[in-house]
C-alpha positions as CSV (number, residue, x, y, z in Angstrom):
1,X,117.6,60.5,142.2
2,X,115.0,61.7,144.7
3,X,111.4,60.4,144.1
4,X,108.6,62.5,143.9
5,X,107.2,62.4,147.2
6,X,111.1,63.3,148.3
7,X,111.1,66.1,146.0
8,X,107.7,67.6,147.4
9,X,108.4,67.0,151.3
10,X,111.6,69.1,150.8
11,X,109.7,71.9,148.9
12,X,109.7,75.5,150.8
13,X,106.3,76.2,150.2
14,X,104.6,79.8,151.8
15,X,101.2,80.0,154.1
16,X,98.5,80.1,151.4
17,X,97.8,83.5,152.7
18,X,100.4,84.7,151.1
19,X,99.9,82.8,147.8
20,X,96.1,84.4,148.2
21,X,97.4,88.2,148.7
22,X,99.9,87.8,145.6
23,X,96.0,87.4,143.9
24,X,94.9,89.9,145.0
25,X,92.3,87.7,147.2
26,X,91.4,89.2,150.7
27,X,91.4,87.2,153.8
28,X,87.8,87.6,154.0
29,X,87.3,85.8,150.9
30,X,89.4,82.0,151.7
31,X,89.1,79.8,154.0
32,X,92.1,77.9,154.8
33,X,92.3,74.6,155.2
34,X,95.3,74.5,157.2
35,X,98.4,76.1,156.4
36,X,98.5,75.5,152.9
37,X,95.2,75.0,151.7
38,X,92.2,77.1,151.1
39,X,88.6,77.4,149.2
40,X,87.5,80.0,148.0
41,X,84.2,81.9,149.1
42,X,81.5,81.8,146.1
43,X,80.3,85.5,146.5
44,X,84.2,86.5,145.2
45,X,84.1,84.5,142.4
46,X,80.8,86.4,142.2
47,X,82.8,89.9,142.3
48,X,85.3,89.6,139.5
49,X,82.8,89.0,136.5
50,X,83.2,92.2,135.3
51,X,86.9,92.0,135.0
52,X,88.0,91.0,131.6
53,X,89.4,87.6,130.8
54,X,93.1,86.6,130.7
55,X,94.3,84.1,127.9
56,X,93.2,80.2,128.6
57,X,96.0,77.9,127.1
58,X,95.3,73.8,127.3
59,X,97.1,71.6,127.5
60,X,96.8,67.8,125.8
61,X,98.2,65.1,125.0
62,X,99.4,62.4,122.3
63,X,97.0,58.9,123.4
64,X,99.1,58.0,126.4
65,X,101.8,55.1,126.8
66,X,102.6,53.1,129.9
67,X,105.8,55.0,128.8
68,X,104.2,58.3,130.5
69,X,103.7,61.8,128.6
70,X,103.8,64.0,131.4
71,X,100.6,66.0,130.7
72,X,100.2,67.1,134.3
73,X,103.8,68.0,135.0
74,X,103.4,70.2,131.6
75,X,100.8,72.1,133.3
76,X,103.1,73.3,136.1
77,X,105.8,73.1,134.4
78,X,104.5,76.0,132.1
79,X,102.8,77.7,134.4
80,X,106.3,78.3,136.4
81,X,107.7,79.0,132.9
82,X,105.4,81.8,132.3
83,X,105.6,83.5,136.1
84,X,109.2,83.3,135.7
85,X,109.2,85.5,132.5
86,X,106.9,87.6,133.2
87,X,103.5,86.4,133.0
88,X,100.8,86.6,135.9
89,X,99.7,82.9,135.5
90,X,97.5,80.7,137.1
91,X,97.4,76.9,136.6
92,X,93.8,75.4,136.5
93,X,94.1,71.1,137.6
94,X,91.6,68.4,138.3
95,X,91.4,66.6,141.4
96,X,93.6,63.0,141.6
97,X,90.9,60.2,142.7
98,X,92.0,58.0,144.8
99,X,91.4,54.9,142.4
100,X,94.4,55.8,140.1
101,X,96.6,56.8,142.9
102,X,96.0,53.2,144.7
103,X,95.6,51.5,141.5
104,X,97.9,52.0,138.4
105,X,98.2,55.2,136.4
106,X,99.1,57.0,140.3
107,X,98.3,60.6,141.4
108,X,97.3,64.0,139.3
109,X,99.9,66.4,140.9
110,X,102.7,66.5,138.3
111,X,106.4,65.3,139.0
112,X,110.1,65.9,139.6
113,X,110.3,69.9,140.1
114,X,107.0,70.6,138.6
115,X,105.0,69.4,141.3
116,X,101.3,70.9,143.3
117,X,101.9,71.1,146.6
118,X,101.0,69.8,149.2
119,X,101.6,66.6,147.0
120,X,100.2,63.9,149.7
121,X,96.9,65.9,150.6
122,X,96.3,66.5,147.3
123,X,97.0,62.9,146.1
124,X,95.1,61.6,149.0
125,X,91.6,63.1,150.7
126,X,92.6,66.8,149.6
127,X,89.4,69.2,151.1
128,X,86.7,66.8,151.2
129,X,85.2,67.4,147.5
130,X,85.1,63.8,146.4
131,X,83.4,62.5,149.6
132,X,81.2,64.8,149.4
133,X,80.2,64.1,145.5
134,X,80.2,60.5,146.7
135,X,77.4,61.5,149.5
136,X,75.1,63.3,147.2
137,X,75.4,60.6,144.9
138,X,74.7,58.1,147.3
139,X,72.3,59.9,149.1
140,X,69.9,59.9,145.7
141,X,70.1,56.1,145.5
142,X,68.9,55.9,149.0
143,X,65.9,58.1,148.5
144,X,65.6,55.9,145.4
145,X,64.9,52.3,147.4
146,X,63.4,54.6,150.6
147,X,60.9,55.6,148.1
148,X,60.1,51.8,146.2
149,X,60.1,50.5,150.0
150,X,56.9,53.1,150.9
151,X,54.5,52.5,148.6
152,X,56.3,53.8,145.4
153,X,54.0,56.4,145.0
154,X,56.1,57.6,141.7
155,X,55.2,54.2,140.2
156,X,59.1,53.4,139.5
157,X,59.9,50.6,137.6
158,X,62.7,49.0,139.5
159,X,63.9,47.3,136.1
160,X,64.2,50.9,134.8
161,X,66.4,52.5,137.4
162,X,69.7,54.0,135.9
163,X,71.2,55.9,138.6
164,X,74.0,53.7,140.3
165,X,76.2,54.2,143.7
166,X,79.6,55.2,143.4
167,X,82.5,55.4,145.5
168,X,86.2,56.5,145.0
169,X,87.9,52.8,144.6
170,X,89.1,50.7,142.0
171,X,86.6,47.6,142.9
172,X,85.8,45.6,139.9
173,X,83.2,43.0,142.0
174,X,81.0,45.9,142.8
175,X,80.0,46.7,139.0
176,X,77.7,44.6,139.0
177,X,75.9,43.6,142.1
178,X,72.2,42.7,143.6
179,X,70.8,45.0,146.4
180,X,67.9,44.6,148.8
181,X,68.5,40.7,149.9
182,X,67.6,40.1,152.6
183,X,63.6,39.9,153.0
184,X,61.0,42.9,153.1
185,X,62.7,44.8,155.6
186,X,65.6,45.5,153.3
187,X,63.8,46.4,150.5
188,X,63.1,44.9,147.0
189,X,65.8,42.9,145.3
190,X,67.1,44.8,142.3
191,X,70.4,44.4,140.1
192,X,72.6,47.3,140.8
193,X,75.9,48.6,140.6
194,X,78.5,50.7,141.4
195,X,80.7,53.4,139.3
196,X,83.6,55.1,140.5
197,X,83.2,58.9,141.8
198,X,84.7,60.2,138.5
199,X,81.9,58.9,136.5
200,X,79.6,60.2,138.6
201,X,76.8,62.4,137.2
202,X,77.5,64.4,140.3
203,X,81.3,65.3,139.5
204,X,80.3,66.5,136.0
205,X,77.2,68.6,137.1
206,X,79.8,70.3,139.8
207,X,82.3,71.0,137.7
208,X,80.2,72.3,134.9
209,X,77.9,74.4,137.7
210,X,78.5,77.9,137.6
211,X,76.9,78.7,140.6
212,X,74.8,77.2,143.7
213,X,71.5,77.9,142.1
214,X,72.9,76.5,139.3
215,X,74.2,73.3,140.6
216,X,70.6,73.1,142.3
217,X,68.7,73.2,139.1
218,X,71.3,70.8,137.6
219,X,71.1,68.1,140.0
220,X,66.9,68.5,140.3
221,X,67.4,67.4,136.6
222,X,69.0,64.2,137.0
223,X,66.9,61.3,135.8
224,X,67.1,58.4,137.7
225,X,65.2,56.1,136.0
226,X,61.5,55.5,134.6
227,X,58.1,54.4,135.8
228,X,56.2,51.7,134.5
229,X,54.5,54.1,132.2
230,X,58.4,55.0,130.7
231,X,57.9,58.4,132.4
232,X,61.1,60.0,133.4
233,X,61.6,60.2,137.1
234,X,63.8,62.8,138.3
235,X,66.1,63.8,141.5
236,X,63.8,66.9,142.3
237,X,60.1,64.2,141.8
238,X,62.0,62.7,145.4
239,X,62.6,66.2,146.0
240,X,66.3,65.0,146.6
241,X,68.2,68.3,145.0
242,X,68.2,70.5,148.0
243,X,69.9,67.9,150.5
244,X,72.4,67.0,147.8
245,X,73.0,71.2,147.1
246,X,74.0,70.7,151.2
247,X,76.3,68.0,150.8
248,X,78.2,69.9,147.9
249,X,78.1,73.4,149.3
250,X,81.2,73.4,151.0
251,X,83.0,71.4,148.2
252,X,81.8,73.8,145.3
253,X,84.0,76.3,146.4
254,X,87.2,76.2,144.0
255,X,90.7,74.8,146.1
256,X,93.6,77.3,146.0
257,X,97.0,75.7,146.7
258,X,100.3,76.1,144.8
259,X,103.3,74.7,142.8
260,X,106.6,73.9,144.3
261,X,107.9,77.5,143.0
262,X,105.6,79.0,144.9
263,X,102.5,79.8,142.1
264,X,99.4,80.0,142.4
265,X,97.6,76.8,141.1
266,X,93.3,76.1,141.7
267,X,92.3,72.0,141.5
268,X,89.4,71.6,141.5
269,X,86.6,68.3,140.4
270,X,87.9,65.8,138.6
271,X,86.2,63.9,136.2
272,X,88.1,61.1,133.6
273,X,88.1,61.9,130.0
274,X,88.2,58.1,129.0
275,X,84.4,57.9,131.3
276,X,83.5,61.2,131.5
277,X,84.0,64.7,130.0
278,X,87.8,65.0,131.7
279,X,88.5,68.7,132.9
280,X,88.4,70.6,136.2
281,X,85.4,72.9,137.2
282,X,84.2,75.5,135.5
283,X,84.2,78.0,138.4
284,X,87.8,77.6,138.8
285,X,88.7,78.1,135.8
286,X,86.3,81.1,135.1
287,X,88.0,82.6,138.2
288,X,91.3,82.0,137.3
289,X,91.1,83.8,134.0
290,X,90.0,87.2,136.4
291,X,93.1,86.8,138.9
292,X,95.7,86.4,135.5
293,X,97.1,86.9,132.4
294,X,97.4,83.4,131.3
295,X,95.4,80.1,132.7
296,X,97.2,77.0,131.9
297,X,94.8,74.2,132.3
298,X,94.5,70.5,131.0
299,X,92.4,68.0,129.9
300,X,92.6,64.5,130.8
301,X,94.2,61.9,128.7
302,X,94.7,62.3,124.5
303,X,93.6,65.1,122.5
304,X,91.0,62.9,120.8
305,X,89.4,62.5,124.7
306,X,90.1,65.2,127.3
307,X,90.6,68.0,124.7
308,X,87.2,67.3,122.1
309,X,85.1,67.3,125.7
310,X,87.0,70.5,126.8
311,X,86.0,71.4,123.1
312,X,82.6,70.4,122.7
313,X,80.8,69.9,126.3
314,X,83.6,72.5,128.5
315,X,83.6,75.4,126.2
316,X,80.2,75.1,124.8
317,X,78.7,75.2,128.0
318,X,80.5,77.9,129.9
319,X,81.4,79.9,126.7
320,X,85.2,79.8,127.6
321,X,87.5,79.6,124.4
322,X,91.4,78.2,124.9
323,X,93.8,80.5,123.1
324,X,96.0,78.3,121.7
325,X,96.9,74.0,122.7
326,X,100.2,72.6,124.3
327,X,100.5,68.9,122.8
328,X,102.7,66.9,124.9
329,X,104.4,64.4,123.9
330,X,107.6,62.1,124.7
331,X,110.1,60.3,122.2
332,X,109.7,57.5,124.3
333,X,105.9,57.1,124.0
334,X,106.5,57.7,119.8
335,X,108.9,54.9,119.6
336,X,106.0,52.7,121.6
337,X,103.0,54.0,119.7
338,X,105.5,52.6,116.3
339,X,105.2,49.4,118.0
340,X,108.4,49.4,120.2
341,X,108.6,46.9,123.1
342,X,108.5,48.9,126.5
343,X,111.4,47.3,127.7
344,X,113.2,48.7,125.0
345,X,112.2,52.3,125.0
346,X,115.8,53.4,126.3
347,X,117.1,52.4,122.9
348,X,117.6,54.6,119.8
349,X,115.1,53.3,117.4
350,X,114.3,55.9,114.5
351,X,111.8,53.1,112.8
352,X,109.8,53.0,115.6
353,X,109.6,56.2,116.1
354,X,109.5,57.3,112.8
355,X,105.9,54.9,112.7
356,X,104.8,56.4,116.0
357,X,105.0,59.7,114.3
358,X,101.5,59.4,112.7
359,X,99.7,59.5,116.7
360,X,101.3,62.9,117.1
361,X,100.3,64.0,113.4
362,X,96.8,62.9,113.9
363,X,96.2,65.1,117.4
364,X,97.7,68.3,115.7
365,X,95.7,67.8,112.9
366,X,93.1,67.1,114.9
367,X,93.6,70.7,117.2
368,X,94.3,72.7,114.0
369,X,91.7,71.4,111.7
370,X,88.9,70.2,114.1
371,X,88.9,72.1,116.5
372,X,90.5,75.6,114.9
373,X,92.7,76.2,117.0
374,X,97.1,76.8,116.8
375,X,99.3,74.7,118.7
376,X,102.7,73.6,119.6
377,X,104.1,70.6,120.7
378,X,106.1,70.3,124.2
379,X,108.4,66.9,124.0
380,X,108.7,65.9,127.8
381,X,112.8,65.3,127.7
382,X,114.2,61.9,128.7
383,X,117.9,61.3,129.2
384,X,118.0,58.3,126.7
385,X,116.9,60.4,124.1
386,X,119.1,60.8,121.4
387,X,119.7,64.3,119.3
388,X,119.3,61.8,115.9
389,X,115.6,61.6,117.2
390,X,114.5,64.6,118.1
391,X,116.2,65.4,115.1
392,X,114.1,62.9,112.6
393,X,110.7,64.1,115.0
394,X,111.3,67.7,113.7
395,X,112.2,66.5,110.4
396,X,108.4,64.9,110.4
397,X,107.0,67.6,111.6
398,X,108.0,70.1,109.0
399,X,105.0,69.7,106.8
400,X,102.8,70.6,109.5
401,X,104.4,73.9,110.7
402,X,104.6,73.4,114.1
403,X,107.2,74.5,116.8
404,X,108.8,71.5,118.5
405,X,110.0,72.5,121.7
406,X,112.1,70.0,124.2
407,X,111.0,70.5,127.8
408,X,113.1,69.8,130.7
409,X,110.8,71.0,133.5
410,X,110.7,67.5,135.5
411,X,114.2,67.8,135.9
412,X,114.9,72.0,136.1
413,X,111.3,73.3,137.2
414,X,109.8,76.1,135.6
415,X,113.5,77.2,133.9
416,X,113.6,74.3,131.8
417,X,109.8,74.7,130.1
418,X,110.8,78.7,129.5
419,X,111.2,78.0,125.4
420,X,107.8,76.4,125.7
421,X,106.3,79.7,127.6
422,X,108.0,82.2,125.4
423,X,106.3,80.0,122.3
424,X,102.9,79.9,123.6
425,X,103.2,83.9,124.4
426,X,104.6,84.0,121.0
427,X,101.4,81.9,119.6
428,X,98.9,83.9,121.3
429,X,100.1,87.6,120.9
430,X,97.6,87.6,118.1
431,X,93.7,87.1,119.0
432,X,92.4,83.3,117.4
433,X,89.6,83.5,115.5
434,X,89.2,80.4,114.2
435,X,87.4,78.3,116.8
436,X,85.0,75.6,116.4
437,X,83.1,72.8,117.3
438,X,83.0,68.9,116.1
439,X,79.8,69.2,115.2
440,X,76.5,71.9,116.0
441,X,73.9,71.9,118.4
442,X,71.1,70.8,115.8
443,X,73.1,67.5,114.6
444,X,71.1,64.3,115.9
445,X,72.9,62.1,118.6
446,X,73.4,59.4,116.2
447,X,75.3,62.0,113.8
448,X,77.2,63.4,116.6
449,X,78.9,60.6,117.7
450,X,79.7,59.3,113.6
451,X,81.4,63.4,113.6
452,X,83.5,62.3,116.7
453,X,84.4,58.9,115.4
454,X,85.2,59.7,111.4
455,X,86.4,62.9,111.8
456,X,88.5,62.8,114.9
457,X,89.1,58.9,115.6
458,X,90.2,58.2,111.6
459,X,86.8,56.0,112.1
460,X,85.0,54.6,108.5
461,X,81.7,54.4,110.6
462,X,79.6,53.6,113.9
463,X,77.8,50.6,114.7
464,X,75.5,49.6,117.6
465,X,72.8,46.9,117.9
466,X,69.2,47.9,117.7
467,X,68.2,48.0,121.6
468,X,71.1,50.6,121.6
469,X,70.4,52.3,118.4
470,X,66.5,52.4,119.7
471,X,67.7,54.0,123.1
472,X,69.0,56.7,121.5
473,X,66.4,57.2,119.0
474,X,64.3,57.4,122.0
475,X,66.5,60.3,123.6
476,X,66.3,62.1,120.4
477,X,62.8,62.4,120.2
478,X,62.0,62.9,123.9
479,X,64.0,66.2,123.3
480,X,67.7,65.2,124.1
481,X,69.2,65.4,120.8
482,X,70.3,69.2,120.8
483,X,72.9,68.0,123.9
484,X,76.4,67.4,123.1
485,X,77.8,63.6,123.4
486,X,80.1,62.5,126.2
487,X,82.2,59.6,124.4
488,X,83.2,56.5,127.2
489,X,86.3,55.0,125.2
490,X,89.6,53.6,126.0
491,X,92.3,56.5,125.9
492,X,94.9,54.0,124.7
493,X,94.0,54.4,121.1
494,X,92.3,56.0,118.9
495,X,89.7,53.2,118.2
496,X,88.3,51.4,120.8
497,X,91.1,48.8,120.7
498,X,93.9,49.5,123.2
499,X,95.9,47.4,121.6
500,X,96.4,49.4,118.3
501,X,98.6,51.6,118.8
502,X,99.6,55.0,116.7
503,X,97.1,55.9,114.1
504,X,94.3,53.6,113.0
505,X,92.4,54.3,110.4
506,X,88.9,52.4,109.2
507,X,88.1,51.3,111.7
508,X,84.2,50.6,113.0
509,X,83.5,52.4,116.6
510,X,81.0,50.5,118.5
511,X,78.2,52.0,120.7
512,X,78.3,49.5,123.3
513,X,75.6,51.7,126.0
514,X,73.9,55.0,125.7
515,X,73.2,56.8,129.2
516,X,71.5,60.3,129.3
517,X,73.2,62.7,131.9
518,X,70.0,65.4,132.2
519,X,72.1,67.4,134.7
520,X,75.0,67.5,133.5
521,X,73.3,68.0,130.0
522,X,75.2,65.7,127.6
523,X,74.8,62.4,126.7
524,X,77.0,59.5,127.3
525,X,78.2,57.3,124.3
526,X,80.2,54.0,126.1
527,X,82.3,52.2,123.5
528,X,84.3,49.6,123.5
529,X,84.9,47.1,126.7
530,X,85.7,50.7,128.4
531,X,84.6,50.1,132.3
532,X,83.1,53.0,134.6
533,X,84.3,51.1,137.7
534,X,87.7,49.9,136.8
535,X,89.8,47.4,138.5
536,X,92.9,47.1,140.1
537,X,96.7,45.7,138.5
538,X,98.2,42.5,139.7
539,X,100.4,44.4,141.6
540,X,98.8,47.8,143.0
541,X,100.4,50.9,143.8
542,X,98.8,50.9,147.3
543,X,101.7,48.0,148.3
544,X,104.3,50.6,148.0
545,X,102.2,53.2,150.0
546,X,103.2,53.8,153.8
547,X,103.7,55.9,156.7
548,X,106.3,55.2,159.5
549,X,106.1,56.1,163.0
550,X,106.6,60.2,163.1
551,X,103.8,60.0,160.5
552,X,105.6,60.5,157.1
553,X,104.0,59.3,154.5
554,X,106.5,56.9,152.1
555,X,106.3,55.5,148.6
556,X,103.3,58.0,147.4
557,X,105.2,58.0,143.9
C-alpha cells in the first residue's frame, strides 16, 4: 500500500492557471507561486462582494483518538464528492504548522486519495505565511525591549509584559525562558517565553482580518502589557502596526492550490483549536463562498473545540453561517473512546464501542441543540471494521435521527464519500433557520466560559483561584466583557483530563490563565495543563523525514 507522500508524488495535477480559470479568476488577479501555487490579489476578493453566497458546510469531528478520525481527509474527500456530482465546490483548509508535522499528530493535507496538493510544500514552508506571522510577532517584542532599553518613555512595567515570541517548533525549553542577560548592552533581564506561531495573537488577527486596513487596526490593538500605572500599552503606543501590516501584506492574500482530483481547494492561516480559535482565514473562506456552490471547510480538532470557536468567535465576527455540520467519526476511535486498548482496535469489540458511543452522542447533540444547526455523521471506513458494528453504531443512533453514512474516500477518492455529498445536498436543499450562539454578546466572561463548560463540556461548574478570577474581573470592567471567549483546553476529552475518554459528565473545568487578545477581539480561557508551546514525542516524526540525492523528499507521512 502506497504511503501518502507516494500517493501525492504520483498525482497528475494541472498548472494552477488552469485550476484559477475553471474559477472564473483572471490571470491578472493570482500570482503564482510556481507551477502549482498561487495568492490571490486582495482588490478581487474586493470585487465579488456583491455576488451572493454559496452554501458553507463544516466539517468536525468526534474528540480525536491516537486512532485518527480523518477530519482533514473528510474535507477533500467531500469536496471531490460534490464536484463529481454536480456541485461547483470549493474546499476551505488551514495551514499545517510545521510543529505537528515534525512532531506527533503530522501534516494538515488530508490522506490516501483525498489529498491537497502539492502535499510537501504545503506540509512544509508552503508561501511564506507562517514566517511571516512569526516576523510581525517577533518584530513587536523587539520594539518591546528596544523601547525599555531607551528610556521607557511609556513607563512599561517589565513585570507586566504579556506579549511573548513565537516561532513554528515544538520546543518545550523555550516556554519559559529569561531574556536580556548579559549586562546593560543587552537590555534588562526579564522572564519571557516563547509560544508556537499557531497561538500567536498574530495568526488569529490574520485570519479573522477582512481586509488590510482591517488587519492594521487589529494589530494597533494588541496589548502588550501594562505600565506601572496598570495602563494598557498597545502595539500602535510603539507605533509598531504599520511595519507589522508590511510583514503580512504578502501573506494576507488567500493560497489557491488543489486536491489530487484536480479541485479547487484555498488554505489559508492556521490556528489550533485546542490553543486558539482553530479555523482558516476569514477572507478565504468569504471568497470561496463567491467562486461556488458549496464551501467545505473545517475546524480543528472535536466539535466541542474547533466547531464552538467556528460557532461563537468565526461566525460571530464575519457574519458567516454554516449550512449544515459533517461529524466524522471512525469505529475505531469509538471502540477507544469505550476504553479499548489501542493495540487492540483491529478487533471486533461491540462493548467498547457500544460505551464509546456516548462521545459521538454528545457532539451531535452538541451541533443540533447548541449550536442549531442539522448534521450527519461521515464514519471514516477501515478495513477491520466489521458490518456487526456499523450495524450496533446505527442501531445507537436511531434515537437521534441522524444519517450514518460510511465513507471510503482515503481509499477511492472523491467516489467513495459520494453518499456523504448527496446527504449533505440532501440536508441543505432547505434554508436553516435555526442558528445560534453558546451564549450572547452581553453575558460576563465569567458566565461565558460556565455556558461553554456546562452546556457543551457536560461540566457541573468552573473553578479558578482568585488572582485568576480577579484578572478577569478586571477585563470585564475595563470594557472586555462583551468579547467572546477563546477556550485553551486539551482536545482529547471533553474535560480537561485527556485521560477520560468518551463522555464525562460533572466534572469541575479549571481556569488555569486568562490572557486578553485585543486584536484579535476575544479572550483567552487556558485550562487544564494545556501548553501553548508544546513539546516533542520520544520518538519524532522528523526521524522518518528525508530527501535523497535527486531531491525527493521521503517519509513525509
Amino acid at each position: 500500500m502506497n504511503s501518502d507522500i507516494e500517493i501525492a508524488q504520483a498525482a497528475r495535477m494541472k498548472p494552477i492557471s488552469e485550476i484559477a480559470a475553471g474559477l472564473g479568476i483572471p490571470d491578472s488577479a493570482f500570482d503564482p507561486y510556481g507551477r502549482y501555487k498561487a495568492k490571490i490579489a486582495l482588490d478581487y476578493v474586493d470585487s465579488l462582494a456583491d455576488r451572493p453566497n454559496g452554501k458553507l458546510i463544516l466539517v468536525s469531528a468526534i474528540s480525536p483518538t491516537p486512532a485518527g478520525e480523518g477530519k482533514t481527509t473528510t474535507t477533500v474527500g467531500l469536496g471531490d464528492a460534490l464536484n463529481r456530482i454536480g456541485k461547483k465546490t470549493i474546499i476551505c483548509l488551514r495551514e499545517p504548522s510545521l510543529g505537528p508535522v515534525f512532531g506527533m499528530k503530522g501534516g494538515a493535507a488530508g490522506g490516501g486519495h483525498a489529498q491537497v496538493v502539492p502535499m510537501e510544500d504545503i506540509n512544509l514552508h508552503f508561501t511564506g505565511d507562517f514566517n511571516a506571522i512569526a516576523l510581525a510577532n517577533n518584530l513587536l517584542s523587539a520594539l518591546i525591549d528596544n523601547h525599555i532599553h531607551h528610556g521607557n518613555a511609556l513607563d512599561i512595567d517589565v513585570r507586566r509584559i504579556t506579549w511573548k515570541r513565537v516561532m513554528d517548533m515544538n520546543d518545550r525549553a523555550l516556554r519559559d525562558i529569561t531574556c536580556s542577560l548579559g549586562g546593560p548592552g543587552n537590555g534588562f533581564p526579564r522572564q519571557d517565553g516563547f509560544d508556537i506561531v499557531v497561538a500567536s495573537e498574530v495568526m488569529a488577527i490574520f485570519c479573522l482580518a477582512t481586509s488590510l486596513k482591517d488587519l492594521k487596526e487589529r494589530l494597533g490593538n494588541i496589548v502588550i502589557g501594562y505600565s506601572k500605572a496598570l495602563k494598557p500599552i498597545r502595539a500602535r503606543d510603539l507605533n509598531a502596526h504599520g511595519a507589522m501590516t508590511v510583514l503580512l501584506r504578502e501573506a494576507l492574500k488567500p493560497n489557491l492550490v488543489q486536491t489530487l482530483e484536480n479541485n479547487p481547494a484555498f488554505i489559508h492561516g492556521g490556528p489550533f483549536a485546542n490553543i486558539a480559535h482553530g479555523c482558516n482565514s476569514v477572507l478565504a473562506t468569504q471568497m470561496a463562498l463567491k467562486l461556488a456552490d458549496y464551501v467545505v471547510t473545517e475546524a480543528g480538532f472535536g466539535a466541542d473545540l474547533g466547531a464552538e470557536k467556528f460557532v461563537d468567535i468565526k461566525c460571530r465576527k464575519s457574519g458567516l453561517r454554516p449550512s449544515a455540520v459533517v461529524l466524522v467519526g471512525t469505529i475505531r476511535a469509538l471502540k477507544y473512546h469505550g476504553g479499548c486498548d489501542l493495540k487492540e482496535l483491529n478487533k471486533e469489540n461491540l462493548v467498547a464501542l457500544e460505551k464509546g458511543i456516548a462521545n459521538l452522542e454528545r457532539h451531535v447533540s452538541n451541533v443540533r441543540t447548541h449550536y442549531g444547526l442539522p448534521c450527519i455523521v461521515s464514519m471514516n471506513h477501515f478495513t477491520p471494521d466489521t458490518p456487526a458494528e456499523f450495524a450496533l453504531l446505527k442501531t445507537k443512533l436511531d434515537h437521534l435521527q441522524v444519517p450514518v453514512i460510511s465513507a471510503r474516500h482515503w481509499a477511492d477518492g472523491g467516489a467513495g464519500a459520494e453518499d456523504v455529498a448527496r446527504a449533505v445536498v440532501e440536508l441543505t436543499a432547505t434554508p436553516n433557520k435555526g442558528f445560534r450562539f453558546v451564549y450572547e454578546d452581553e453575558m460576563p466572561l465569567w458566565e461565558k466560559m460556565k455556558a461553554v463548560a456546562t452546556k457543551i463540556y457536560g461540566a457541573s461548574d468552573i473553578s479558578a483561584d482568585t488572582k485568576v478570577r480577579a484578572e478577569i474581573q478586571r477585563l470585564q470592567e475595563a470594557g472586555y466583557g462583551h468579547y467572546p471567549i477563546c477556550v485553551a483546553k486539551t482536545q482529547y476529552s471533553f474535560s480537561t483530563d485527556a485521560q477520560k475518554r468518551g463522555a464525562p459528565s460533572g466534572h469541575t473545568v479549571n481556569v488555569r490563565e486568562v490572557r486578553l487578545a485585543a486584536g484579535a477581539e476575544f479572550v483567552v480561557m487556558v485550562c487544564g495543563d494545556i501548553m501553548t508551546m508544546p513539546g516533542l514525542p520520544k520518538i519524532p516524526s522528523s526521524e522518518h523525514i528525508d530527501i535523497d540525492d535527486a531531491g525527493k523528499v521521503l517519509g513525509l507521512f
